[in-house]
C-alpha positions as CSV (number, residue, x, y, z in Angstrom):
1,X,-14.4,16.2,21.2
2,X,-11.3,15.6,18.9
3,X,-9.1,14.4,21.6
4,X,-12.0,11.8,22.6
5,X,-12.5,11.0,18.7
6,X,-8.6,10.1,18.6
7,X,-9.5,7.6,21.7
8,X,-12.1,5.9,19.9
9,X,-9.7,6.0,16.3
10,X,-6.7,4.6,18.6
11,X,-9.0,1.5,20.3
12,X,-10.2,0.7,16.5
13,X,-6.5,0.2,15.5
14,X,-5.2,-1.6,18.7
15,X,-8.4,-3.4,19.2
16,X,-7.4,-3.4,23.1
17,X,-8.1,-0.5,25.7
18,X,-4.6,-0.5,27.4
19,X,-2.2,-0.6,23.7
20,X,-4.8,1.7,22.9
21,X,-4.4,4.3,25.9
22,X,-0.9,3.7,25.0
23,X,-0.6,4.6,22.1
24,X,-2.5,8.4,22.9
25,X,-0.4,8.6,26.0
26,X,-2.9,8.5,28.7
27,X,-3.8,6.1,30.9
28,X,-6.4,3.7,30.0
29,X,-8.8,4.9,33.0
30,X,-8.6,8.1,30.6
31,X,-9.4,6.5,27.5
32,X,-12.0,4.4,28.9
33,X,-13.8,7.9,30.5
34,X,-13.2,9.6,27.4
35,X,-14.8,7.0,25.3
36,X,-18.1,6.7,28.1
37,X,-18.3,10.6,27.3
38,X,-18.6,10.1,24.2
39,X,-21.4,7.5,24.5
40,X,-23.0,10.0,27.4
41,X,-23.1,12.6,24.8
42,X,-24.3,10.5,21.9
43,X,-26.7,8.7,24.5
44,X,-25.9,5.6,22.6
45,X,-23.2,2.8,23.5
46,X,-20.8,2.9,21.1
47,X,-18.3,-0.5,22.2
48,X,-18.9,-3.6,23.5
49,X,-17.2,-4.2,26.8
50,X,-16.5,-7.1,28.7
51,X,-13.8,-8.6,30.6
52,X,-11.7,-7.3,27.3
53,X,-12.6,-4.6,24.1
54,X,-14.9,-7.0,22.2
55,X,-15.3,-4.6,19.0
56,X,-18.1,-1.7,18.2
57,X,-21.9,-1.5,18.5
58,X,-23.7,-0.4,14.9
59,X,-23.8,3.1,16.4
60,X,-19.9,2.9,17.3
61,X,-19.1,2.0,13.8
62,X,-20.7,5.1,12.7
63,X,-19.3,7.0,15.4
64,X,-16.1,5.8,14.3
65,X,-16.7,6.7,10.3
66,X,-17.0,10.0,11.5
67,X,-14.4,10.1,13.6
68,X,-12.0,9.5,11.1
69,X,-13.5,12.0,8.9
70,X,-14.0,15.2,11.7
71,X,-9.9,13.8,13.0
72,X,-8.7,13.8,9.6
73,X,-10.0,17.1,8.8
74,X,-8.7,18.6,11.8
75,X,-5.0,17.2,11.3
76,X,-5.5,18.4,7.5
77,X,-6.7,22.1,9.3
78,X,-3.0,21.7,11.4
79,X,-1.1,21.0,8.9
80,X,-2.3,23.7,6.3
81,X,-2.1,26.9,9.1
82,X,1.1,25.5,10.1
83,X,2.7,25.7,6.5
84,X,1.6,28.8,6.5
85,X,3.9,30.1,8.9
86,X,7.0,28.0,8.7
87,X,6.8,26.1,5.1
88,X,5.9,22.7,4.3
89,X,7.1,20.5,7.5
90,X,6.0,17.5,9.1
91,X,6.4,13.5,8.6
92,X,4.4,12.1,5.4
93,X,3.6,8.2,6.0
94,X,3.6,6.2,2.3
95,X,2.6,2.6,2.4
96,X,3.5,0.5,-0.9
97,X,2.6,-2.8,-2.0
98,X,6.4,-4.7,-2.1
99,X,6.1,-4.9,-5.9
100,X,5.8,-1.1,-6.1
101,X,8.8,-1.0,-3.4
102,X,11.3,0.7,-6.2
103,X,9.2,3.6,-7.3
104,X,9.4,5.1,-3.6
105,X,12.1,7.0,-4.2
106,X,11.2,8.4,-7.6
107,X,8.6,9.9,-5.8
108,X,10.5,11.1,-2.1
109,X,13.6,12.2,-4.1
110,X,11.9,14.6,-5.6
111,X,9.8,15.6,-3.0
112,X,12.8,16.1,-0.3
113,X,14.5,17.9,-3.1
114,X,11.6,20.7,-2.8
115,X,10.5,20.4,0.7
116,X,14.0,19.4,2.7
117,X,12.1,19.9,6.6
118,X,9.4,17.1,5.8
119,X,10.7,13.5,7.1
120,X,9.1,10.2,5.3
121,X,8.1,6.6,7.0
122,X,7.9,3.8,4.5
123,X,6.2,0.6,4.9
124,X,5.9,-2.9,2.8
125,X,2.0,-4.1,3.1
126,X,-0.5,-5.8,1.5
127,X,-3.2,-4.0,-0.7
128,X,-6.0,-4.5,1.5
129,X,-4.1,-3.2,4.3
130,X,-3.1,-0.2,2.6
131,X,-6.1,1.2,2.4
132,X,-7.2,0.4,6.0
133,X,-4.3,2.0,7.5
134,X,-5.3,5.4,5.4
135,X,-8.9,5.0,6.2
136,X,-7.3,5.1,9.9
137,X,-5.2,8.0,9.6
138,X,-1.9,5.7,10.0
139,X,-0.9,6.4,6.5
140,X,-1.2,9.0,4.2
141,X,-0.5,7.7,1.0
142,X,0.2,4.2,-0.5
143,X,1.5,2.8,-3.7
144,X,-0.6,0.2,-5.1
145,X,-2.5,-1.9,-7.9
146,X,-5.3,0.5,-9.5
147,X,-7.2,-1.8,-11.6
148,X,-7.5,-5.3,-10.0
149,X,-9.8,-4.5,-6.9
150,X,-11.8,-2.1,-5.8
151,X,-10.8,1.3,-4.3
152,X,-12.5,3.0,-2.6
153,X,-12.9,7.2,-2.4
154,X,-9.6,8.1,-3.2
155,X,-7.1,10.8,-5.9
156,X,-5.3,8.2,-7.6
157,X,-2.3,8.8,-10.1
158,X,-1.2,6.0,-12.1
159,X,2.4,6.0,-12.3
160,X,3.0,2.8,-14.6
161,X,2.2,-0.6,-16.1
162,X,3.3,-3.4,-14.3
163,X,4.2,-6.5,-16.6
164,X,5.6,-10.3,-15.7
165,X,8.9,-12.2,-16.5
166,X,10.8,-15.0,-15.3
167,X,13.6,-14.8,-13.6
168,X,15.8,-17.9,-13.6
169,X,19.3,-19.2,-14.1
170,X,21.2,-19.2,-17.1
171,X,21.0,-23.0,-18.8
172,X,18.0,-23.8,-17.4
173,X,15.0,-25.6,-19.5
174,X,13.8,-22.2,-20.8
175,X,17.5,-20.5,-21.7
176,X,17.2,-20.4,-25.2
177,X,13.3,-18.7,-25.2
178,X,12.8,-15.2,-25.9
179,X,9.5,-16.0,-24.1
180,X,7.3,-18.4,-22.0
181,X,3.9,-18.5,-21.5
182,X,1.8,-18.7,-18.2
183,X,1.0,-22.5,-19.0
184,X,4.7,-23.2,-18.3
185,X,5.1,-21.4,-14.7
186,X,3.7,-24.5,-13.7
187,X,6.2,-26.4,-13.9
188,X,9.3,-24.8,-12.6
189,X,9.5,-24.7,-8.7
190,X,8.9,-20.9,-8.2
191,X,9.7,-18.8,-4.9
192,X,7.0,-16.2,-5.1
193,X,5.5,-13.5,-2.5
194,X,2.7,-14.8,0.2
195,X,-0.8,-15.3,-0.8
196,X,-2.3,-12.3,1.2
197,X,-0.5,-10.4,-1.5
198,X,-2.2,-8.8,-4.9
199,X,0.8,-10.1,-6.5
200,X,0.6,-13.6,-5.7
201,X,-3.4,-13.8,-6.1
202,X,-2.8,-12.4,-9.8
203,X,-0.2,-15.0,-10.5
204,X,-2.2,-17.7,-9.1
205,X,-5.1,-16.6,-11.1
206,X,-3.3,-16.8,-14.5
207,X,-1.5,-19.8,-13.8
208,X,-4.8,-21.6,-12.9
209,X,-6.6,-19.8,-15.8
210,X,-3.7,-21.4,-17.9
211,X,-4.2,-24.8,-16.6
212,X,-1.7,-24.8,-14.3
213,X,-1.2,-24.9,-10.5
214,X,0.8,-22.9,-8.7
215,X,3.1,-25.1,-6.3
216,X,5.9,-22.8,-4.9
217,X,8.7,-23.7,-3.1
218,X,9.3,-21.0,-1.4
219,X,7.0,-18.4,0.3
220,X,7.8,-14.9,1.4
221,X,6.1,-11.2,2.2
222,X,9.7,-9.6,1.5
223,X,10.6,-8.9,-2.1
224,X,14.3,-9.1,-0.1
225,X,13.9,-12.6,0.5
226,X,12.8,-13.9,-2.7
227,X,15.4,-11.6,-4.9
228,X,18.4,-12.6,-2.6
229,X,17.2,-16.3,-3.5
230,X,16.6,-16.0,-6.9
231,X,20.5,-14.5,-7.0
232,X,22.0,-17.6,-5.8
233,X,20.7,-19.1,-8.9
234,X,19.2,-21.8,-7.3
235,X,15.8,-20.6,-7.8
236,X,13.7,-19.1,-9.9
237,X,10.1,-16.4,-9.5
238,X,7.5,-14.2,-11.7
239,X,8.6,-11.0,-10.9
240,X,7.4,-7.5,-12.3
241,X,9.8,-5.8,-14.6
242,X,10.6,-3.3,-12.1
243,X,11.7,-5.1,-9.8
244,X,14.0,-7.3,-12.0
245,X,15.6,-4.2,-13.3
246,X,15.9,-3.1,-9.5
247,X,18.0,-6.6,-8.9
248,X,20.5,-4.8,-11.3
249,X,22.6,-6.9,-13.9
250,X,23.7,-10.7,-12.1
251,X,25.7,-13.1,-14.0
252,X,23.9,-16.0,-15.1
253,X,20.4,-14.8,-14.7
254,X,17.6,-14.2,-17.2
255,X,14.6,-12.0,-17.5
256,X,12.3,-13.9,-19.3
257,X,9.2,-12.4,-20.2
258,X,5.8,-14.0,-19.7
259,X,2.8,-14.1,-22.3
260,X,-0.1,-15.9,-23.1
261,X,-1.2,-13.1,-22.3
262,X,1.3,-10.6,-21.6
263,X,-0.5,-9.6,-18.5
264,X,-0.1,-5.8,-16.9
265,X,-1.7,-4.1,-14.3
266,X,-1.4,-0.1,-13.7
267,X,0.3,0.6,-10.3
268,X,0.0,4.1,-8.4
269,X,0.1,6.5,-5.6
270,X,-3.5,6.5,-3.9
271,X,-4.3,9.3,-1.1
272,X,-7.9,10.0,0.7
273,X,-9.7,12.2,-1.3
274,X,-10.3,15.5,1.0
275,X,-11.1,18.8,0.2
276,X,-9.0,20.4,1.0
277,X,-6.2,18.2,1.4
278,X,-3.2,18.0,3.4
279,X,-0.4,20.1,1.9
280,X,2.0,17.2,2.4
281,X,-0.3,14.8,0.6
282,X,-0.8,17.4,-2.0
283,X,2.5,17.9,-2.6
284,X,2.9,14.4,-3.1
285,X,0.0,13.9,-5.6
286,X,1.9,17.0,-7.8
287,X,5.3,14.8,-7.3
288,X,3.1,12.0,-8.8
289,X,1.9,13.3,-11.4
290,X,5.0,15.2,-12.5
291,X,7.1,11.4,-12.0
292,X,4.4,9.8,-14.4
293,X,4.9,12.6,-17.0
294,X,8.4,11.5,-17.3
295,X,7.6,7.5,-17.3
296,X,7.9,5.9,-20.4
297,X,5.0,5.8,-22.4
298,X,4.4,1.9,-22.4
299,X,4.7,1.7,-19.0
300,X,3.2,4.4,-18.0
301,X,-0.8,5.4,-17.5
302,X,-1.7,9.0,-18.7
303,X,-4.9,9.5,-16.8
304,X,-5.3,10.8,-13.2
305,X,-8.1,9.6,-11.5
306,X,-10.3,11.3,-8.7
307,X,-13.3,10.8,-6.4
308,X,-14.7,7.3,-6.3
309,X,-12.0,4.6,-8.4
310,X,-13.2,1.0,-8.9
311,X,-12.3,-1.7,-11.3
């Protein structure tokens, strides 16, 4: 049952029997029986077939919700007897929204430190994504915003506060300002992230809610990218605080910040909420909350939330 479970979880993700027979390593006239057994059991059809995979049925979707669940728990069941026996081990999967990029290692320093025989995969991905690859068993953690959209059922530790400033070169219209407001974005040809990201969507929002549109000259998913521009001077973005310290001192740039309001937004470390959990995931949600401890106050947000988080 769990190896025909992983089928159905593995044709969700690649949306396509043969990536998807692939990716198990079988052939697809494997996956495809193992997938009809699971309908023969059920005595329901649980996808739609036809010359290609054309999605679920209603009854495959709910298949599939439990799938995840009776998969997830039997990884989490794995993992625990095998750290019994040899210590904590394995390969923990964090994916983090590209703002959050330079708090990874805060967290995986510390963790390696403790637990040297686990290996980490990091990924750059949108908000919305992050939590579909979790609710797919592709990722077990992710670093993200905690307060602008929903959740979900999820532990989430809020790490710290993210806040806005202008990054720009030295002699430029706003050189002499301890400060601009959001009103003024609007007028200096930005590079900012792509519009599928939180980040962007929140800057567009207070821009327009400032009377302002936002008109960039430059479009990116990479933080990279737009930090390697903004360092030739020759262009200028709203970037969180973190990330402008992460750019380390350059000559002739400034950190402006941005208010009117001074907007923030608390970013953290989200995991699926399962009792009980995976020992590498709850070893990461102790590294969490140990790294917040240790945050600065201002920027950091005391509480730890669990169960069901929404705005």
């Amino acid at each position: 049952m769990i190896d025909k479970l992983e089928f159905l979880l593995a044709l969700a993700r690649e949306q396509h029997f043969g990536r998807a027979a692939e990716a198990c390593g079988v052939t697809q006239q494997t996956l495809s029986a193992g997938v009809k057994s699971l309908e023969d059991r059920f005595g329901v059809r649980l996808v739609q077939r036809g010359s290609r995979f054309q999605g679920f049925t209603p009854e495959g979707d709910r298949v599939l919700a439990w799938g995840r669940r009776i998969v997830g728990d039997a990884r989490a069941m794995q993992d625990d007897v095998a750290a019994l026996r040899r210590g904590l081990t394995g390969h923990l999967r964090i994916a983090a929204v590209p703002t959050a990029l330079p708090m990874v290692a805060a967290l995986t320093t510390p963790y390696r430190a403790r637990y040297p025989n686990v290996r980490f995969s990091v990924i750059s991905t949108t908000s919305e994504e992050i939590f579909s690859l979790i609710d797919n068993l592709e990722a077990d953690a992710g670093l993200t915003y905690l307060d602008n959209e929903p959740l979900g059922r999820v532990t989430a530790v809020p790490l710290y506060t993210e806040h806005y400033q202008l990054l720009t070169a030295a002699g430029g219209p706003y050189d002499d300002r301890a400060s601009v407001t959001w009103a003024e974005l609007a007028k200096i040809p930005l590079c900012l992230l792509t519009p599928n990201m939180q980040n962007r969507r929140i800057i567009d929002q207070q821009m327009r809610a400032a009377g302002g549109e936002p008109a960039p000259t430059l479009e990116s998913n990479s933080m990279v990218v737009l930090m390697t521009h903004v360092r030739t001077l020759q262009w200028a973005s709203v970037m969180p605080a973190i990330l402008a310290d992460a750019l380390g001192p350059t000559e002739g740039l400034r950190a402006i910040p941005i208010v009117e309001p001074d907007l923030r937004h608390a970013i953290g470390l989200v995991a699926p909420r399962r009792d009980p959990a995976t020992p590498m995931v709850t070893a990461l949600v102790n590294v969490a909350r140990a790294v917040a401890r240790t945050l600065d106050g201002e920027d950091s947000a005391p509480a730890v939330l669990h169960g069901t988080a929404t705005n």
